[in-house]
Predicted model as a PDB file, atoms N, CA, C, CB and O in Angstrom, pLDDT in the B-factor column:
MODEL        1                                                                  
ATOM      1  N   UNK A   1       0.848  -1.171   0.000  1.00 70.00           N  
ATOM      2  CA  UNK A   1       0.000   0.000   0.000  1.00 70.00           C  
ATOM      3  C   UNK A   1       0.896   1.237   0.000  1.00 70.00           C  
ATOM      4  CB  UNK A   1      -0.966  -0.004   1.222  1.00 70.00           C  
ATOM      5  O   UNK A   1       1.903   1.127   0.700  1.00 70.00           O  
ATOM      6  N   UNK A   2       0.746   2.268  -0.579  1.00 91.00           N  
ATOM      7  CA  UNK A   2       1.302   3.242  -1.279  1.00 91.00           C  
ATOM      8  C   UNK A   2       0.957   4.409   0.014  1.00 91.00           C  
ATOM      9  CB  UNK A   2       0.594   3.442  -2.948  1.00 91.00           C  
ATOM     10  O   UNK A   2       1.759   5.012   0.727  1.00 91.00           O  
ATOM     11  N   UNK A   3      -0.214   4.446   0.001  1.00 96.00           N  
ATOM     12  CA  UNK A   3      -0.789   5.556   1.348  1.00 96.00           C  
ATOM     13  C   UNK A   3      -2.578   5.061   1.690  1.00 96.00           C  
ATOM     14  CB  UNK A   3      -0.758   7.745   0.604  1.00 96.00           C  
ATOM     15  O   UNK A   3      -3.252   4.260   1.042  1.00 96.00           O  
ATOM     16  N   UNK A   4      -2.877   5.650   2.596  1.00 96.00           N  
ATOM     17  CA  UNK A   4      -4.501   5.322   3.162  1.00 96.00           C  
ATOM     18  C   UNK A   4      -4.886   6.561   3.259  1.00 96.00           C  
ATOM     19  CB  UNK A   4      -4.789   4.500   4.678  1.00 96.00           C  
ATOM     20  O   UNK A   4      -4.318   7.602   2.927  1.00 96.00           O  
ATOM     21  N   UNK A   5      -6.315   6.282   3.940  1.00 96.00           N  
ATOM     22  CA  UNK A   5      -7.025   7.290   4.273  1.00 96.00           C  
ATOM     23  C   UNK A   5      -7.698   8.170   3.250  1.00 96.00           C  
ATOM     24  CB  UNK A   5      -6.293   7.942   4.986  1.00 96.00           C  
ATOM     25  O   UNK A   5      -8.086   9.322   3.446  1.00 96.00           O  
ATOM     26  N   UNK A   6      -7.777   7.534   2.223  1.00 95.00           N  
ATOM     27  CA  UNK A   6      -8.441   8.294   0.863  1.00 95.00           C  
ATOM     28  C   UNK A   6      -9.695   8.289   0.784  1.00 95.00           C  
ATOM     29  CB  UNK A   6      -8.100   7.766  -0.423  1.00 95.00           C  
ATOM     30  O   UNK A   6      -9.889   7.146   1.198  1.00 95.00           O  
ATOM     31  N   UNK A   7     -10.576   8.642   0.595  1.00 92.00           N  
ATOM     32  CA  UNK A   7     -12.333   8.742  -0.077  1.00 92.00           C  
ATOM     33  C   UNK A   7     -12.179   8.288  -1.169  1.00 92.00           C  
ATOM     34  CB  UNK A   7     -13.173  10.222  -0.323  1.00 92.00           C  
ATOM     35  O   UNK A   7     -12.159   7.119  -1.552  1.00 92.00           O  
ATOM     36  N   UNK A   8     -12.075   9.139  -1.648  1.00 94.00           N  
ATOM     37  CA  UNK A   8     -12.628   8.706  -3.133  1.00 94.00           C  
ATOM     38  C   UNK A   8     -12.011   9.728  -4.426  1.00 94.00           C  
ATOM     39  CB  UNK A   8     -14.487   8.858  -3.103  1.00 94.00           C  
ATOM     40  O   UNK A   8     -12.661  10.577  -5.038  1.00 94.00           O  
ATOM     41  N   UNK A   9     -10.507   9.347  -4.636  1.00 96.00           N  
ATOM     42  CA  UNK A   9     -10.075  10.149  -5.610  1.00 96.00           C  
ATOM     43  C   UNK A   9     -10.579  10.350  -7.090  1.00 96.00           C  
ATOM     44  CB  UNK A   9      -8.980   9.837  -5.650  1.00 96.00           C  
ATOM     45  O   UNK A   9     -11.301   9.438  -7.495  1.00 96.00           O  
ATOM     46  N   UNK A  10     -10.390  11.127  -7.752  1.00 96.00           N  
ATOM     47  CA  UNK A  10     -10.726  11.433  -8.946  1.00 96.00           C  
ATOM     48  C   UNK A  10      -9.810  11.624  -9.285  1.00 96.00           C  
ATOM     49  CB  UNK A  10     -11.485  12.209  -9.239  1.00 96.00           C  
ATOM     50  O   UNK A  10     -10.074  12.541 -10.064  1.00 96.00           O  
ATOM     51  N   UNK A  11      -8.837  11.494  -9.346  1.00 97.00           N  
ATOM     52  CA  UNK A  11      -7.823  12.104 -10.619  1.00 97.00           C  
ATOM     53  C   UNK A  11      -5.892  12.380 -10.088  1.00 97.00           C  
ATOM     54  CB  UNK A  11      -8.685  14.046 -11.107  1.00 97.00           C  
ATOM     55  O   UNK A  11      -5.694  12.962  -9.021  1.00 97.00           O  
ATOM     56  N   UNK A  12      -5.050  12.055 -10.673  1.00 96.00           N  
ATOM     57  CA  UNK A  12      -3.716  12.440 -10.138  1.00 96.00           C  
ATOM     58  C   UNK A  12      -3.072  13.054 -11.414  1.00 96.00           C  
ATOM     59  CB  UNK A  12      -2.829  11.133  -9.476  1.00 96.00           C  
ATOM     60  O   UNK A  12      -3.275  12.770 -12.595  1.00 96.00           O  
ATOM     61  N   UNK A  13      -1.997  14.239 -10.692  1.00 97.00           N  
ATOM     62  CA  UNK A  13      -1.074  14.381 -11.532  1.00 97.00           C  
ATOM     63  C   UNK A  13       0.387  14.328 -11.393  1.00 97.00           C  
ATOM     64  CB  UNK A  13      -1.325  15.279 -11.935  1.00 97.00           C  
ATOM     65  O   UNK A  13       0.818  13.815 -10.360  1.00 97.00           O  
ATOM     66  N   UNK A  14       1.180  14.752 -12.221  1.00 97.00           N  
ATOM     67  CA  UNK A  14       2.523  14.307 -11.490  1.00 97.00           C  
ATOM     68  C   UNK A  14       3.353  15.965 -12.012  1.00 97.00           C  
ATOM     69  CB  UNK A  14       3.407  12.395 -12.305  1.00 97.00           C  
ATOM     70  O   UNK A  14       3.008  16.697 -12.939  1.00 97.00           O  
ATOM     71  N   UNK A  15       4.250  16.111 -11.252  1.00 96.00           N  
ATOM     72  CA  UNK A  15       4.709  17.411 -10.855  1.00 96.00           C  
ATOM     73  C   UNK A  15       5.937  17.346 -11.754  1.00 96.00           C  
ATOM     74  CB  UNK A  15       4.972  17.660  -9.194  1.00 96.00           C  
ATOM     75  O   UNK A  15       6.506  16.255 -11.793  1.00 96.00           O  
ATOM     76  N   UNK A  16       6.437  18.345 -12.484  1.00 97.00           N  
ATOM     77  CA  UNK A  16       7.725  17.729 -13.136  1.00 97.00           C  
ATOM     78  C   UNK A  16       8.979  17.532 -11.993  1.00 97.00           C  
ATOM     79  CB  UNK A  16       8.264  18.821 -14.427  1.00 97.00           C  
ATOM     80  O   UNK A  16      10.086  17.630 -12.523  1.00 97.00           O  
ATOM     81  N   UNK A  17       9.007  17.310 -10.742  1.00 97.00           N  
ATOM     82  CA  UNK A  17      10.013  16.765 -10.081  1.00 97.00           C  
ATOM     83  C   UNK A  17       9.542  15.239 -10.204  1.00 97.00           C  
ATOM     84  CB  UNK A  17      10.212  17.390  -8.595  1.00 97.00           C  
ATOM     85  O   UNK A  17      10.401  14.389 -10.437  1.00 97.00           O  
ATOM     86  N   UNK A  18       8.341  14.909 -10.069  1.00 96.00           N  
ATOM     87  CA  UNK A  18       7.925  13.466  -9.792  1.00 96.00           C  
ATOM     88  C   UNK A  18       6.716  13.491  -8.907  1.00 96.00           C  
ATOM     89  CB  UNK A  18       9.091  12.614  -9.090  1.00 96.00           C  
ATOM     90  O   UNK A  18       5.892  12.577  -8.889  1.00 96.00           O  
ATOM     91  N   UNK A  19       6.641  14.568  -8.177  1.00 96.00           N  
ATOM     92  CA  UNK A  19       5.956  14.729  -6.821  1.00 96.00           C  
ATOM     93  C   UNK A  19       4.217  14.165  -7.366  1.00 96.00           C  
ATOM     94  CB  UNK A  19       6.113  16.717  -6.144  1.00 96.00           C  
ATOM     95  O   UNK A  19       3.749  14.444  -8.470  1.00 96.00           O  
ATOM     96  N   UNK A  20       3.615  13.485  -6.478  1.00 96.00           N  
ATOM     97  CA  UNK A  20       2.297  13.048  -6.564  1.00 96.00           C  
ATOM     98  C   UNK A  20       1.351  13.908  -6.522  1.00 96.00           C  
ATOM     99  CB  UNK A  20       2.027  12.256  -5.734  1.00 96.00           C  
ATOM    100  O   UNK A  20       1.407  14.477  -5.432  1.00 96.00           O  
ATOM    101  N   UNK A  21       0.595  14.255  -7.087  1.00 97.00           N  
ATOM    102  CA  UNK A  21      -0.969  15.238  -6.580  1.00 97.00           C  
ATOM    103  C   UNK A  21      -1.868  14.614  -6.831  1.00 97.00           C  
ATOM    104  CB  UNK A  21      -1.412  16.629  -7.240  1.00 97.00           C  
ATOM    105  O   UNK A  21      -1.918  14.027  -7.912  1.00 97.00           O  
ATOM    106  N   UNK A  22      -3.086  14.514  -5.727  1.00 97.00           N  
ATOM    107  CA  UNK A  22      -4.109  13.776  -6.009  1.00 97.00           C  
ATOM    108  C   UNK A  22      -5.529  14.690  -5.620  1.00 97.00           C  
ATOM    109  CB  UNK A  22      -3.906  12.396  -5.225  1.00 97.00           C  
ATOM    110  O   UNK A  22      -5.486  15.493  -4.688  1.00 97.00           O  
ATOM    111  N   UNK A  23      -6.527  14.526  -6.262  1.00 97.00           N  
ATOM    112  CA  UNK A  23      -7.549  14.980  -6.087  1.00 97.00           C  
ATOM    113  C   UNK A  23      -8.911  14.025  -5.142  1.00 97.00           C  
ATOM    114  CB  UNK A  23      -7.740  15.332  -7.428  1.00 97.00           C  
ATOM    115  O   UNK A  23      -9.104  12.850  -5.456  1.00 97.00           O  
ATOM    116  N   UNK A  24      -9.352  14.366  -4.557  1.00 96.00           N  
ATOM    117  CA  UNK A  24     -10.314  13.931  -3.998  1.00 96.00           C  
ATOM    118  C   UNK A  24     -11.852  14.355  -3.764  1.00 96.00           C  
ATOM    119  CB  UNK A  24      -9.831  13.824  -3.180  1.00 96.00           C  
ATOM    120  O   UNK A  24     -12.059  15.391  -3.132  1.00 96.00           O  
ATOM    121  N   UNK A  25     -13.088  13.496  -4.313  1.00 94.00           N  
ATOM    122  CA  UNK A  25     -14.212  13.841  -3.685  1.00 94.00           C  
ATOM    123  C   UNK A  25     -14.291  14.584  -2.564  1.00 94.00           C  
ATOM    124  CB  UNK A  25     -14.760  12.931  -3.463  1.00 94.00           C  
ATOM    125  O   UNK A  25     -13.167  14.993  -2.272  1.00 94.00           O  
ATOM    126  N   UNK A  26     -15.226  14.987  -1.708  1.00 90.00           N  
ATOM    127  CA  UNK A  26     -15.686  15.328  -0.469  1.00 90.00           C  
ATOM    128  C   UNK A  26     -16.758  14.292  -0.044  1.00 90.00           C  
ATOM    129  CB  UNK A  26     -16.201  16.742  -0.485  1.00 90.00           C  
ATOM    130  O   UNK A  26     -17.102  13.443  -0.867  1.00 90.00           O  
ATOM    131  N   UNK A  27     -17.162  14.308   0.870  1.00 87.00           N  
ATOM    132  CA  UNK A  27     -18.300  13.213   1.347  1.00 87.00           C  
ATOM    133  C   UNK A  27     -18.918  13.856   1.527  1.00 87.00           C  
ATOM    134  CB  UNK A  27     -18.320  12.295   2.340  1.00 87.00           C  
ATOM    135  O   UNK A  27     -19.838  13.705   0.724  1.00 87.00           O  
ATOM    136  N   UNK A  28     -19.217  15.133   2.549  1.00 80.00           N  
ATOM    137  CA  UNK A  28     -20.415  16.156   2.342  1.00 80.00           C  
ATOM    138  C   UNK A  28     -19.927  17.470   2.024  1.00 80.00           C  
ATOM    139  CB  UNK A  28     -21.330  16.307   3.604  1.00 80.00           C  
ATOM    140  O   UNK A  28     -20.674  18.113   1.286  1.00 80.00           O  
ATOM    141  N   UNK A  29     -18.713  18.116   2.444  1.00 84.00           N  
ATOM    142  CA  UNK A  29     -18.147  19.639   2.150  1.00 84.00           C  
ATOM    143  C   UNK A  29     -16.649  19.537   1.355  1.00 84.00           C  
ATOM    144  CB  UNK A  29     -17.913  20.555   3.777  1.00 84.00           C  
ATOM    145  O   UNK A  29     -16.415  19.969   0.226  1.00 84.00           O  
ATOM    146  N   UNK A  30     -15.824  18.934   2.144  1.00 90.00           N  
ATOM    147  CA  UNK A  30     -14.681  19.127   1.622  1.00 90.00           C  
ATOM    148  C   UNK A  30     -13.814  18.187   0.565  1.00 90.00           C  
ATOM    149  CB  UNK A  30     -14.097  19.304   2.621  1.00 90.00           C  
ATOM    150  O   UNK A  30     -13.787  16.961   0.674  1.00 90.00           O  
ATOM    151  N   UNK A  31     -13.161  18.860  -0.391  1.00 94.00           N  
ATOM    152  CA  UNK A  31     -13.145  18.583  -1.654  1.00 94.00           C  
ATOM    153  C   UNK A  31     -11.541  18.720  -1.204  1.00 94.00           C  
ATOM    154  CB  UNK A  31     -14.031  19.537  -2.874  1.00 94.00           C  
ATOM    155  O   UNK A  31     -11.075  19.582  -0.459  1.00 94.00           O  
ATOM    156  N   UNK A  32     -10.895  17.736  -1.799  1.00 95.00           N  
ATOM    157  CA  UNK A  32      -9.345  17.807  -1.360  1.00 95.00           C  
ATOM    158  C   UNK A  32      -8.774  17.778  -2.170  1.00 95.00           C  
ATOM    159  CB  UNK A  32      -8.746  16.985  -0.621  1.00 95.00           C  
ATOM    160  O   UNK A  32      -9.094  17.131  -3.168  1.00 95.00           O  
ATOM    161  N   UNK A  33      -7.277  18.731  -2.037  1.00 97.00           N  
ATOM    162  CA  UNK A  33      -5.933  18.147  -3.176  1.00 97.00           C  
ATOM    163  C   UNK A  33      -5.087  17.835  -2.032  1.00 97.00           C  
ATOM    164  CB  UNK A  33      -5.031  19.440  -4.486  1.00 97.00           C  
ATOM    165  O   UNK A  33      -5.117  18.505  -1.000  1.00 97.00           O  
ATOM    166  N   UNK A  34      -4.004  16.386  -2.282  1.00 97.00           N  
ATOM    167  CA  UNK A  34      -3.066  15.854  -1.384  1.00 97.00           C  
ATOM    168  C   UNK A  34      -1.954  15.722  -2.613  1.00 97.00           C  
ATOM    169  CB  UNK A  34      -3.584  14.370  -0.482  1.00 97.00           C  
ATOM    170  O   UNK A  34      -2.047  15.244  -3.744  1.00 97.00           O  
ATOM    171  N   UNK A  35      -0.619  16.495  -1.737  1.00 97.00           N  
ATOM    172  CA  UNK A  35       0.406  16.002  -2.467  1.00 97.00           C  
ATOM    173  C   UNK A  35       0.765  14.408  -1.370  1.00 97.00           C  
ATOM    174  CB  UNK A  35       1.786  17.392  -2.627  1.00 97.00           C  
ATOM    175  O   UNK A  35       1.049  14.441  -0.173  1.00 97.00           O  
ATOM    176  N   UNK A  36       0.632  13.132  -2.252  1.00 97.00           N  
ATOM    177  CA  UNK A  36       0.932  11.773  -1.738  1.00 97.00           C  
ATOM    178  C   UNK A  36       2.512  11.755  -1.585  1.00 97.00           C  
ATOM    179  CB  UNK A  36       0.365  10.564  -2.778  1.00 97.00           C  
ATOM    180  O   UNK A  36       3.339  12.366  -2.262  1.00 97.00           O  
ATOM    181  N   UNK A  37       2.726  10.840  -0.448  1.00 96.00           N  
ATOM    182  CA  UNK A  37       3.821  10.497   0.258  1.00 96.00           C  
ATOM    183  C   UNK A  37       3.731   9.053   1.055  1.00 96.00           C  
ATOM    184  CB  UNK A  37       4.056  11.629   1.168  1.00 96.00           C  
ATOM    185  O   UNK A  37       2.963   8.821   1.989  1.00 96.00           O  
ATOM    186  N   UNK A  38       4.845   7.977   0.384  1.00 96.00           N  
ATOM    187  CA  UNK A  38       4.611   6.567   0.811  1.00 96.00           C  
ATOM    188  C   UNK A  38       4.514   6.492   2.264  1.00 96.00           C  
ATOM    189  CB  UNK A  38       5.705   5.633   0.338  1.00 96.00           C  
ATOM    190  O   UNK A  38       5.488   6.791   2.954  1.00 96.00           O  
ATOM    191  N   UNK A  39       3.565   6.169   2.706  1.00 96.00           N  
ATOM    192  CA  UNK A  39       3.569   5.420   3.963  1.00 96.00           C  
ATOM    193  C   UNK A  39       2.935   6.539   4.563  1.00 96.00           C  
ATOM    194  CB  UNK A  39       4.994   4.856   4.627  1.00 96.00           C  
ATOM    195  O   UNK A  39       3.390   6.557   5.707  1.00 96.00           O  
ATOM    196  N   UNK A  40       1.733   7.964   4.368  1.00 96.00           N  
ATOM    197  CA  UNK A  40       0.822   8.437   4.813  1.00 96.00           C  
ATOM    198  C   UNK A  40      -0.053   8.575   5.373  1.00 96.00           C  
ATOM    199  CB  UNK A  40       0.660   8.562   4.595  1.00 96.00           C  
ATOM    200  O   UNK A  40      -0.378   9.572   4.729  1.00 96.00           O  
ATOM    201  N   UNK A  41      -1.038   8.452   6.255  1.00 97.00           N  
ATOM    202  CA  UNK A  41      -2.246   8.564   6.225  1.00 97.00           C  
ATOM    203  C   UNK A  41      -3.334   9.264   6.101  1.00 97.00           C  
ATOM    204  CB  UNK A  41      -2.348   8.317   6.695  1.00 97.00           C  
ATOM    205  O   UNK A  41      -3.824   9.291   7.230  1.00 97.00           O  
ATOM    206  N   UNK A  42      -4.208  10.031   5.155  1.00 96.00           N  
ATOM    207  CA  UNK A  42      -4.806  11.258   4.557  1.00 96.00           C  
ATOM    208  C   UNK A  42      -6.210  11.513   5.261  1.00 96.00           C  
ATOM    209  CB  UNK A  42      -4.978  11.083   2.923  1.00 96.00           C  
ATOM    210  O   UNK A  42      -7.088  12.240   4.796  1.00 96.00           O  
ATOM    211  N   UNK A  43      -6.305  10.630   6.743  1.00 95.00           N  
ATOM    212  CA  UNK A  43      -7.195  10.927   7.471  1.00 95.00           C  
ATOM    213  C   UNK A  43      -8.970  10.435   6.979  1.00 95.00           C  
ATOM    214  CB  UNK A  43      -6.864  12.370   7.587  1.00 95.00           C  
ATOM    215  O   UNK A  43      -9.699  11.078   7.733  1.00 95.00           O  
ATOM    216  N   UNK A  44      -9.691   9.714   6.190  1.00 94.00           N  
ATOM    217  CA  UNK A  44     -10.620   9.581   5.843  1.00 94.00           C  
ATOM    218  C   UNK A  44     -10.722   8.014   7.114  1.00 94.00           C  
ATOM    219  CB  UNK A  44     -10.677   9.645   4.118  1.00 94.00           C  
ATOM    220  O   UNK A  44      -9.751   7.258   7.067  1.00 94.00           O  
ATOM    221  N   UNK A  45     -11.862   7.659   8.127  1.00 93.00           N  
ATOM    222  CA  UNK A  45     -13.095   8.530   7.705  1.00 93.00           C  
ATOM    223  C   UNK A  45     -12.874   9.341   9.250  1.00 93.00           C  
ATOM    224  CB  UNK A  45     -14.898   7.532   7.325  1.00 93.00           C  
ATOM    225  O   UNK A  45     -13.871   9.699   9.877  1.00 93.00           O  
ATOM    226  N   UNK A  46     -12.200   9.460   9.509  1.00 93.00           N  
ATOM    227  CA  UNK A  46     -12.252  10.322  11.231  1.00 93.00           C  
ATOM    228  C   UNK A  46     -11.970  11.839  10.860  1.00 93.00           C  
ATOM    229  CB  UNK A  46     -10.725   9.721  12.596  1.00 93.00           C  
ATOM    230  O   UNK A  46     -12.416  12.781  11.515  1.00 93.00           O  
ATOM    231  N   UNK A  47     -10.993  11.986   9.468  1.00 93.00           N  
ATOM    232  CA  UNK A  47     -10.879  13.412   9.167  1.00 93.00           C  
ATOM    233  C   UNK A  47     -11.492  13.810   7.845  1.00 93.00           C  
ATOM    234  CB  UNK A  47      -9.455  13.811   9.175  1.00 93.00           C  
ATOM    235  O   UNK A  47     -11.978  12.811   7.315  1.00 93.00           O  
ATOM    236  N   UNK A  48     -11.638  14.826   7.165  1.00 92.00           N  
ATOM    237  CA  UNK A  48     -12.191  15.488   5.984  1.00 92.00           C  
ATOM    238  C   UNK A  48     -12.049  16.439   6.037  1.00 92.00           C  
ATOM    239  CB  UNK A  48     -13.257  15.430   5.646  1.00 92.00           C  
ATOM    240  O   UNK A  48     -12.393  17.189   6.951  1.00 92.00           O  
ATOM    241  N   UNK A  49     -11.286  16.794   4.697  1.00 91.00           N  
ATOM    242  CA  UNK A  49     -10.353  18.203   4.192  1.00 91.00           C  
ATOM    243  C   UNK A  49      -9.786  18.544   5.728  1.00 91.00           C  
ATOM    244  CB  UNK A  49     -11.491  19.822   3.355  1.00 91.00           C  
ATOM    245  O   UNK A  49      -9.501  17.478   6.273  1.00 91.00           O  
ATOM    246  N   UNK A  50      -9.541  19.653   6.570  1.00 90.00           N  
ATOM    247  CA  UNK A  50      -9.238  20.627   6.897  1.00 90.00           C  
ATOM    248  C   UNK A  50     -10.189  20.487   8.311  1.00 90.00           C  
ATOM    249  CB  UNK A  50      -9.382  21.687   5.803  1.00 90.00           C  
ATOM    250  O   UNK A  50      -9.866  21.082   9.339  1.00 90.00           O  
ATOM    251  N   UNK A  51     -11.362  19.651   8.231  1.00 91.00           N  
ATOM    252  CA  UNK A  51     -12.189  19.112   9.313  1.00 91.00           C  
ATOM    253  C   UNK A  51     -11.504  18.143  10.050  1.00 91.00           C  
ATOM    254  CB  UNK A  51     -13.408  18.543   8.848  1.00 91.00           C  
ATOM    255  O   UNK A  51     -11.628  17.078   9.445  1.00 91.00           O  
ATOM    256  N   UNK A  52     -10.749  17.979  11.207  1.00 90.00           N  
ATOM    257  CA  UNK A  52     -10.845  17.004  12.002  1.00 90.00           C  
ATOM    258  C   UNK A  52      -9.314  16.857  12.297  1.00 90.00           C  
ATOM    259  CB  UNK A  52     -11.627  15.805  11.415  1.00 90.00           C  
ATOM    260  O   UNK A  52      -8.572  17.524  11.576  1.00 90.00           O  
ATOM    261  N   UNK A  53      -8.681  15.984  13.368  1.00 90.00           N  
ATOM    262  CA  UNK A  53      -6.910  16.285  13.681  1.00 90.00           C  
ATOM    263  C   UNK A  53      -6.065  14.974  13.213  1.00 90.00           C  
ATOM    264  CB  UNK A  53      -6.518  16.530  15.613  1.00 90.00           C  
ATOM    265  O   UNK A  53      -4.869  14.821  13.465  1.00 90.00           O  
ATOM    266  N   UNK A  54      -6.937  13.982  12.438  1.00 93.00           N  
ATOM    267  CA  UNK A  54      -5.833  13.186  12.308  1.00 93.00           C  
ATOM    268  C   UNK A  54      -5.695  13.321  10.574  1.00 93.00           C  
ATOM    269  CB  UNK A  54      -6.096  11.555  13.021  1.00 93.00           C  
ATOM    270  O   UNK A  54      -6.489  13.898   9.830  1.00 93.00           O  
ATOM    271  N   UNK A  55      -4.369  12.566  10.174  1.00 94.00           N  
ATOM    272  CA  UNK A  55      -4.064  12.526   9.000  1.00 94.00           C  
ATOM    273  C   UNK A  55      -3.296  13.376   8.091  1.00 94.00           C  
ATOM    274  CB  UNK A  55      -4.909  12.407   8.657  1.00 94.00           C  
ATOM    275  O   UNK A  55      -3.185  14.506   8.568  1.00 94.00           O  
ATOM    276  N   UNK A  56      -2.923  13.291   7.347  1.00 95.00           N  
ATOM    277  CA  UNK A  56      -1.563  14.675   6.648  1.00 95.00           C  
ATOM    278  C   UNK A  56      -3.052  15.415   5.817  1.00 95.00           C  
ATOM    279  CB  UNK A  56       0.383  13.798   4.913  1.00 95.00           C  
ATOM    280  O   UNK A  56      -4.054  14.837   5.398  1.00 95.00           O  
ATOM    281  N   UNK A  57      -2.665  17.031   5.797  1.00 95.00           N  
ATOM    282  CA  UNK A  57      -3.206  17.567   5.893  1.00 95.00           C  
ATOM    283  C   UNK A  57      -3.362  18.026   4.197  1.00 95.00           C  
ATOM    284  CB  UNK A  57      -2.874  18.167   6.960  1.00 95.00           C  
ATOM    285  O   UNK A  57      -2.301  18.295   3.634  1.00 95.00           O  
ATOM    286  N   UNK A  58      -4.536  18.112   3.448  1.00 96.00           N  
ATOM    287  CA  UNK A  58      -4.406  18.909   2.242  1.00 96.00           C  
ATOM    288  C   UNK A  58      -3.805  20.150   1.746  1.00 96.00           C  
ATOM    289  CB  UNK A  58      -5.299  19.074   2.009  1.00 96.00           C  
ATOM    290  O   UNK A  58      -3.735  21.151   2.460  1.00 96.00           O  
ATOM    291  N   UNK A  59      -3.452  20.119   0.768  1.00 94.00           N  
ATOM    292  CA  UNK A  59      -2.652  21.058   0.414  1.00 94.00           C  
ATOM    293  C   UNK A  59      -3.761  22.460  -0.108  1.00 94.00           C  
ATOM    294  CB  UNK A  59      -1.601  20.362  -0.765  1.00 94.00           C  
ATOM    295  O   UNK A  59      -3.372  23.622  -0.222  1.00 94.00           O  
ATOM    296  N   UNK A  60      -5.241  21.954  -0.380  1.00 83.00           N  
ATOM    297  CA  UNK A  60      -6.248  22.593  -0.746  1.00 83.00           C  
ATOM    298  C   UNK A  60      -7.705  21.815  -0.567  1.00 83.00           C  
ATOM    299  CB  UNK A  60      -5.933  22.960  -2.051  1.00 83.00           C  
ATOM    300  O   UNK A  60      -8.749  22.373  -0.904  1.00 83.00           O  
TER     301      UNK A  60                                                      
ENDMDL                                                                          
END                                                                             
């Protein structure tokens, strides 16, 4: 496993260093971008976007 704690992505891009960006649904408000990093956890379902204290935090 690469990273957790995801919803429900829609879409990645890649940065010209390499760097990961990923997009994410919201479940009811928040709509996320995560730059990914192996061995993460992006907080779903105890956190959402910018709502709640666990998990690496969106970049947007």
């Amino acid at each position: 496993m690469f990273s957790s704690g995801h919803r429900n992505v829609q879409g990645f891009a890649f940065g010209p260093d390499g760097t990961v960006h990923a997009s994410e649904l919201g479940h009811r408000t928040w709509d996320e971008v995560n730059v990914l990093k192996p061995g993460l956890d992006y907080g779903w379902p105890a956190t959402e976007g910018i709502e709640g204290d666990t998990g690496e935090p969106p970049i947007s």
